[in-house]
C-alpha positions in Angstrom: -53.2 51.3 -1.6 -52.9 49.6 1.7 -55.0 46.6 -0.6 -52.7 46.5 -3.2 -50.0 45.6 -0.1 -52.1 42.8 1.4 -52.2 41.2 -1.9 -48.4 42.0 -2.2 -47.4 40.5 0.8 -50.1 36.9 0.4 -48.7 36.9 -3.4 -44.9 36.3 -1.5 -45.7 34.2 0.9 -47.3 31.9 -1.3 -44.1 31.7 -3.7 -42.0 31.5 -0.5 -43.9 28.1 0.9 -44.0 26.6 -2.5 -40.3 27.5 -3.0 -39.7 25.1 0.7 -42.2 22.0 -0.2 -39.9 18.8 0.4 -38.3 17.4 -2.3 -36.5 14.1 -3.2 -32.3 14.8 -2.0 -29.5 14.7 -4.5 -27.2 11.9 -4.2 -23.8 14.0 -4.9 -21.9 10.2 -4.5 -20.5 9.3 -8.1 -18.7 6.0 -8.5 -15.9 8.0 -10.2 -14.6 9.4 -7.3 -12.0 8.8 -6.2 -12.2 6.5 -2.8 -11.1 8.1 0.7 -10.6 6.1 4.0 -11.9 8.7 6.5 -11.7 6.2 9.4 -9.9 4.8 11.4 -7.3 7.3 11.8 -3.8 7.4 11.4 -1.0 7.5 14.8 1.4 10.1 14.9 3.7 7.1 13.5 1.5 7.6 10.2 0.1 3.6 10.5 -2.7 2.0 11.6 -1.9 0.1 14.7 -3.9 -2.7 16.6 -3.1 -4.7 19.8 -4.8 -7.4 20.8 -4.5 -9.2 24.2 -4.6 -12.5 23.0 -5.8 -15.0 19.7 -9.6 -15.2 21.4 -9.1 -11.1 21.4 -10.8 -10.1 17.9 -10.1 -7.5 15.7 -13.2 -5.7 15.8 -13.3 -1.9 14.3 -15.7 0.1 11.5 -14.3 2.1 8.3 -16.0 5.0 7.2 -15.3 5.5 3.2 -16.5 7.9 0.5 -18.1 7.3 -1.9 -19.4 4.7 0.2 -22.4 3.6 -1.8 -19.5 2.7 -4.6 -16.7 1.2 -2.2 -15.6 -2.1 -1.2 -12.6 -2.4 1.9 -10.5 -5.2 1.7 -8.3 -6.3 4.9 -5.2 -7.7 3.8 -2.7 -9.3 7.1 0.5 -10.0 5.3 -0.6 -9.3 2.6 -3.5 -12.3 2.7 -7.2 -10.8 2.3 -8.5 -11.8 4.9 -12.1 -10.1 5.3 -14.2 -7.8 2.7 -16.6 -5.0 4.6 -16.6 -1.9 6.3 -17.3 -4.0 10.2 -14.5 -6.3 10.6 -14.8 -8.4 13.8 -12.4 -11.7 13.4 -9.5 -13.3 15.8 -6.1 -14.8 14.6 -3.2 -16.4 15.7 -0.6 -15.3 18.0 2.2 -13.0 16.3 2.7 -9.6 14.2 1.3 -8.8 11.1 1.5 -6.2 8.4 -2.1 -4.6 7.6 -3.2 -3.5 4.7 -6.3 -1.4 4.2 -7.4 -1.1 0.7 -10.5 1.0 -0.5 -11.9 0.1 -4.2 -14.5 1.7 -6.1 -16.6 0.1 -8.7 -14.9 1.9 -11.0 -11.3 0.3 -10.3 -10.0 3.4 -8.3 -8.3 2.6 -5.3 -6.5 4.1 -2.0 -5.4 2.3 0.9 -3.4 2.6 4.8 -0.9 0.7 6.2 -0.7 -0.4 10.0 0.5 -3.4 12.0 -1.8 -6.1 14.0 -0.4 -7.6 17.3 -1.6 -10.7 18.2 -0.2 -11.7 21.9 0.0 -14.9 23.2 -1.5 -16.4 26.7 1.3 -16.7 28.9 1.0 -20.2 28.7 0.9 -20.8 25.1 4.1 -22.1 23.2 5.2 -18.5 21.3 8.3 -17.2 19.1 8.3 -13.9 18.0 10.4 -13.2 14.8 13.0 -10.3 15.7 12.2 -6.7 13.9 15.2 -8.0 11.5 13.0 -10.9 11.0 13.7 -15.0 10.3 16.1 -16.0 8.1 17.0 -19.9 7.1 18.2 -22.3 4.4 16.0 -24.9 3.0 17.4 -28.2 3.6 19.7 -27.0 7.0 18.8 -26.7 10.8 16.6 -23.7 12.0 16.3 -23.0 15.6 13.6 -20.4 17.0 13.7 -19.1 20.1 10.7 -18.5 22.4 9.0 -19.6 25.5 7.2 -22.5 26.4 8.7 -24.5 23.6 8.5 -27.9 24.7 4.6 -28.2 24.7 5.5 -28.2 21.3 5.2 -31.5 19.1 4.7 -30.2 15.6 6.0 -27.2 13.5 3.6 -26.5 10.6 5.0 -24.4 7.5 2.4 -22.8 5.5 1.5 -20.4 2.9 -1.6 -19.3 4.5 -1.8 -17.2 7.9 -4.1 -19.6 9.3 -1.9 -22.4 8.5 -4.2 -24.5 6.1 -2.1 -24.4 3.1 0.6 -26.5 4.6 4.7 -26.8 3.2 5.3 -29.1 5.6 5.2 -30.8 9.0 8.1 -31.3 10.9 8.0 -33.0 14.1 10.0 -32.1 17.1 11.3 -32.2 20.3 12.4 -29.0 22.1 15.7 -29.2 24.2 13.9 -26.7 26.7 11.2 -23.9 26.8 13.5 -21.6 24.9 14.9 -23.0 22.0 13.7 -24.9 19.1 15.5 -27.2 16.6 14.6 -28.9 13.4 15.5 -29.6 9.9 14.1 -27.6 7.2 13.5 -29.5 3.9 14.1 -28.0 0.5 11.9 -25.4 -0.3 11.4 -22.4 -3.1 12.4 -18.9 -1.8 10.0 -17.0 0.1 8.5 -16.0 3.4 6.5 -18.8 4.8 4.7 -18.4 8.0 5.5 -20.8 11.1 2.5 -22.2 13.0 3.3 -25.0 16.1 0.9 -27.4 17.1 0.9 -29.0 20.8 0.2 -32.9 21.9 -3.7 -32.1 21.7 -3.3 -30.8 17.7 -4.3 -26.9 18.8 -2.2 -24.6 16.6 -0.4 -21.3 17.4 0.7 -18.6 15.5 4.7 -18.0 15.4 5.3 -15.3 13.0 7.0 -15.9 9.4 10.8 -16.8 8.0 12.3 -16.1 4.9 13.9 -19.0 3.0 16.7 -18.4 1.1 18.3 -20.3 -1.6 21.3 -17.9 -2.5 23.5 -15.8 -0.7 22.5 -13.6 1.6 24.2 -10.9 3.8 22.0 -10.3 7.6 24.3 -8.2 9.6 27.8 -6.7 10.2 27.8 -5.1 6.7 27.1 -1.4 8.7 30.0 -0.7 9.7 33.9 -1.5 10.1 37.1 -0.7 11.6 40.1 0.0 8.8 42.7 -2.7 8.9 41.0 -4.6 11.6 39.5 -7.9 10.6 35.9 -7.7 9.6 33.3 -10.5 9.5 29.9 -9.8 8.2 26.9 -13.0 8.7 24.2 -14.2 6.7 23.3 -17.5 5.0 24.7 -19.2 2.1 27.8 -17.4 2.3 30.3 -20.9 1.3 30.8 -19.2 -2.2 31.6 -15.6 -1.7 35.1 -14.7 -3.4 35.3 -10.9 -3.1 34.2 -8.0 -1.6 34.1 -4.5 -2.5 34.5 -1.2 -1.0 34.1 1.4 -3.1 36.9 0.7 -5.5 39.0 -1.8 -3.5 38.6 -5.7 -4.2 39.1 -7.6 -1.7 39.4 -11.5 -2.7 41.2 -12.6 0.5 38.8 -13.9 2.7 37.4 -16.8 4.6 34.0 -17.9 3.8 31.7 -20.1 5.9 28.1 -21.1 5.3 27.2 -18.4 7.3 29.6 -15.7 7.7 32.7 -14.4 5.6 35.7 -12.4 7.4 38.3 -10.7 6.0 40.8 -7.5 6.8 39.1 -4.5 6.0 40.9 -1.8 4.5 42.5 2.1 4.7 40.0 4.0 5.0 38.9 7.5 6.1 35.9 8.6 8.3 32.6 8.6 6.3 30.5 6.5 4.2 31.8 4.0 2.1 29.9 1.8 -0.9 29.9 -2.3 -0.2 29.0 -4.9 -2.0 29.7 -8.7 -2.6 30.3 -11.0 -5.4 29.6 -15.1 -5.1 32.2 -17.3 -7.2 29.6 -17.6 -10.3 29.7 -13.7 -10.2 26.4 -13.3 -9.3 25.8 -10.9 -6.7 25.1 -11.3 -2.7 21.8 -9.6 -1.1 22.0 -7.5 1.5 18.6 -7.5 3.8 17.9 -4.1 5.0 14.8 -1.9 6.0 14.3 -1.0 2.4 14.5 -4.5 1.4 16.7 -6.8 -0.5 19.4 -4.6 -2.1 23.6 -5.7 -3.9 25.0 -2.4 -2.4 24.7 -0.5 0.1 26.9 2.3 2.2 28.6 1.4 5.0 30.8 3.4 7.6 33.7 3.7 9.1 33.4 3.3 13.0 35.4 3.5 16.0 33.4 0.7 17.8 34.5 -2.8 17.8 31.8 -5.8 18.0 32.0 -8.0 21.0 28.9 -9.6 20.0 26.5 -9.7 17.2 22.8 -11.1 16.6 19.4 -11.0 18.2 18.3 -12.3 21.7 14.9 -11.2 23.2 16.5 -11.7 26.9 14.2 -13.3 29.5 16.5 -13.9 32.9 17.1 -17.3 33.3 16.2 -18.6 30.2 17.8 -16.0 27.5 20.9 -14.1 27.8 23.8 -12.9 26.0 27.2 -14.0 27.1 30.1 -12.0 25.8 33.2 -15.1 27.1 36.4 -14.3 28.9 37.9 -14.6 25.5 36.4 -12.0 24.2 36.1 -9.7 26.9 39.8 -10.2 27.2 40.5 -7.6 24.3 38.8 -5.0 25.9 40.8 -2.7 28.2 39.7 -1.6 31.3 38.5 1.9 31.2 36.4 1.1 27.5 32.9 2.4 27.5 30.4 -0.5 26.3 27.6 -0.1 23.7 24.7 -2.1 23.7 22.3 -2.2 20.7 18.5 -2.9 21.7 15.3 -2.7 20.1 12.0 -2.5 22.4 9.0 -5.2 21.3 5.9 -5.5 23.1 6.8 -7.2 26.8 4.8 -6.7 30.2 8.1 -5.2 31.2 11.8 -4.1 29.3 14.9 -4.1 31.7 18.6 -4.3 31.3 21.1 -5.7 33.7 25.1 -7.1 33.4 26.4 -9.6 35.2 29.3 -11.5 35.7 29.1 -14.7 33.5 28.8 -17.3 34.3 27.1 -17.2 38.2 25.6 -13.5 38.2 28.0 -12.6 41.5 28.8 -9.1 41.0 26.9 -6.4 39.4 28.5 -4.9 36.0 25.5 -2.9 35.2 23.0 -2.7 38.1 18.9 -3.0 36.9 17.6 -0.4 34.4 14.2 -0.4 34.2 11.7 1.7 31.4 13.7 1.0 28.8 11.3 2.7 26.4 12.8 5.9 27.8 16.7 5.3 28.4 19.3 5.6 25.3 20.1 3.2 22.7 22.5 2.2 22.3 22.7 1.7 26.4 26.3 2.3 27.9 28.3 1.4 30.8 32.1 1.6 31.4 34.0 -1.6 31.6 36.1 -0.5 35.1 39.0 -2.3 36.2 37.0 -4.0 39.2 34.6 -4.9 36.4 37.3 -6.6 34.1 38.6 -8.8 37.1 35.3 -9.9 38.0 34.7 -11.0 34.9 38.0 -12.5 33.7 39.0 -14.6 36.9 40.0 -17.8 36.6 36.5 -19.3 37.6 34.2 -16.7 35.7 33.5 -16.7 32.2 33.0 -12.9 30.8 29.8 -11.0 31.3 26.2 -11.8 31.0 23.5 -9.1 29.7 20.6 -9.9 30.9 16.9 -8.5 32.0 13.5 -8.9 29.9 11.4 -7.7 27.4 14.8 -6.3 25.1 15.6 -7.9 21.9 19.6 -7.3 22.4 21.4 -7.1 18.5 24.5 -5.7 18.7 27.5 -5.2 21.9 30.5 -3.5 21.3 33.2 -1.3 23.0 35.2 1.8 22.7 
């Protein structure tokens, strides 16, 4: 008996070893599955996001995919492929850019994320950063962009190509100062080109994009309004608007510039209200919003009045908003002020008010960390303020600070 065990127990063992002799693995990849970005990840905003200290800075990261053996990634910058593979390591120009990530398997399936690239300038670099609203000009008219360092700048390129080969055109110019920049557009098909300067030595620098616009377009003011107050909305091309519509009142008397329209607005109650515009030919006016270019889209009915209306990235010295003695003239002492702000990339964000036009008193003391503080921002406009401001010699306030693209100012 115990025998027949031993032979048992060697009969096993055999089967067991044999069962465990190495074998060629099974490849469970198929290229009809469908693709997955594993890495990078995702921020809590749901995007991929990359900062980068300045153009020599590249953009250097790894994507893991499955089914890898089967997938090609594609890196698209504003929508321009710009690099095929899974190691990207490549530098551009100064500016913000949309990303792109796009997996693709060789059988056609695909998946991609979406992100942002920031490029930053060296401080010493010409720059202009587009605002989040973005650029907006007519072919054949003056464009101005606003920036720092301006005047090393001799040439502004306008291409179709992020790395500003494929050029529109080259327009030379000479900057009144650092912070502003004025030249003639020629005529142009819509679209979003991107800007590109080039300095006395022919080195170019990235400037971010514009969109150029051919028909009517509506930019800002169309948010909100006051019933029976007069209400002026901007945007380009706007010589030929002849009515306006909310909800189911027309509104044909009006007076329309190249780049604004104001009319009186009408009765109505607190809420939403529809909007939308018609040109002369009937065709209808665009309205740029987040969502994109739209011919309605809902308004409100607010108890704030605009002072002031646009986008400044405020630097000191060299960019402010001025709200005039005019102006501030309307608003009684006691009114709370609103400013509207949005927060891009700076070494620093603050927010101050001053008396225009010599910054002697103090409206608004220094408010620093802006990331954190409340937008809009308030102060109250006091009666010490509104004498300060409105003497004979001073000419309204002055919002200053840096780092804070300042869009709206209004009162209550």
């Amino acid at each position: 008996m115990k025998a027949k065990y031993l032979i048992l127990i060697a009969t096993l063992a055999t089967a067991v070893f044999t069962s465990c002799e190495k074998q060629d693995p099974y490849d469970t990849q198929s290229p009809d599955d469908a693709p997955l970005i594993l890495v990078p990840y995702e921020t809590k905003t749901g995007q991929i996001t990359y900062t980068l200290a300045n153009p020599d800075t590249p953009l250097k990261d790894s994507v893991v995919v499955t089914p890898s053996a089967y997938t090609t990634v594609n890196w698209y910058l504003d929508d321009e492929l710009v690099y095929t593979g899974t190691k990207i390591e490549k530098c551009f120009l100064a500016g913000n850019y949309s990303l792109t990530l796009e997996a693709v398997t060789t059988a056609g399936k695909r998946t991609s994320r979406t992100g942002t690239v920031t490029v930053n300038p060296y401080p010493e670099d010409p720059s202009s950063q587009a605002p989040a609203a973005g650029r907006h000009f007519v072919p054949g008219t003056a464009a101005t962009l606003t920036g720092v360092n301006l005047t090393k700048v001799k040439t502004v390129v306008v291409s179709r190509d992020l790395g500003g080969n494929d050029v529109v055109c080259a327009i030379d110019v000479t900057a009144a100062d650092d912070a502003t920049l004025t030249f003639d557009l020629p005529e142009m098909a819509e679209g979003v080109y991107f800007v590109r300067f080039k300095d006395a030595a022919g080195k170019l620098y990235g400037a971010d994009t514009f969109t150029a616009h051919n028909s009517a377009v509506a930019l800002a003011g169309y948010e909100s309004f006051v019933p029976n107050e007069a209400w002026t909305i901007t945007g380009v091309k706007l010589e030929n608007v002849a009515s306006v519509t909310v909800d189911e009142t027309v509104i044909t008397e009006l007076t329309a510039t190249a780049t604004s329209i104001t009319f009186m607005a009408p009765a109505a109650e607190v809420g939403e209200h529809t909007l939308s515009m018609k040109n002369a030919d009937g065709s209808s006016v665009f309205f740029i919003t987040d969502a994109g270019a739209v011919t309605e889209v809902t308004t409100i009915v607010s108890e704030e009045r605009t002072l002031w209306e646009g986008s400044c990235v405020i630097n000191w010295g060299d960019a402010n908003v001025n709200v005039d003695k005019a102006t501030m003239a309307n608003v009684p002492a006691g009114s709370t002020v609103y400013i509207y702000y949005n927060v891009p990339d700076a070494d620093y964000h603050s927010l101050r008010v001053v008396v225009a036009p010599d910054w002697s008193a103090d409206l608004l003391p220094q408010v620093d960390g802006m990331q954190a503080q409340a937008n809009p921002y308030t102060f109250v406009y006091d009666n010490a303020g509104k004498a300060a401001a409105e003497a004979a010699d001073k000419n309204g306030i002055l919002i200053t600070g840096f780092g804070l693209e300042i869009t709206k100012v209004t009162y209550k």
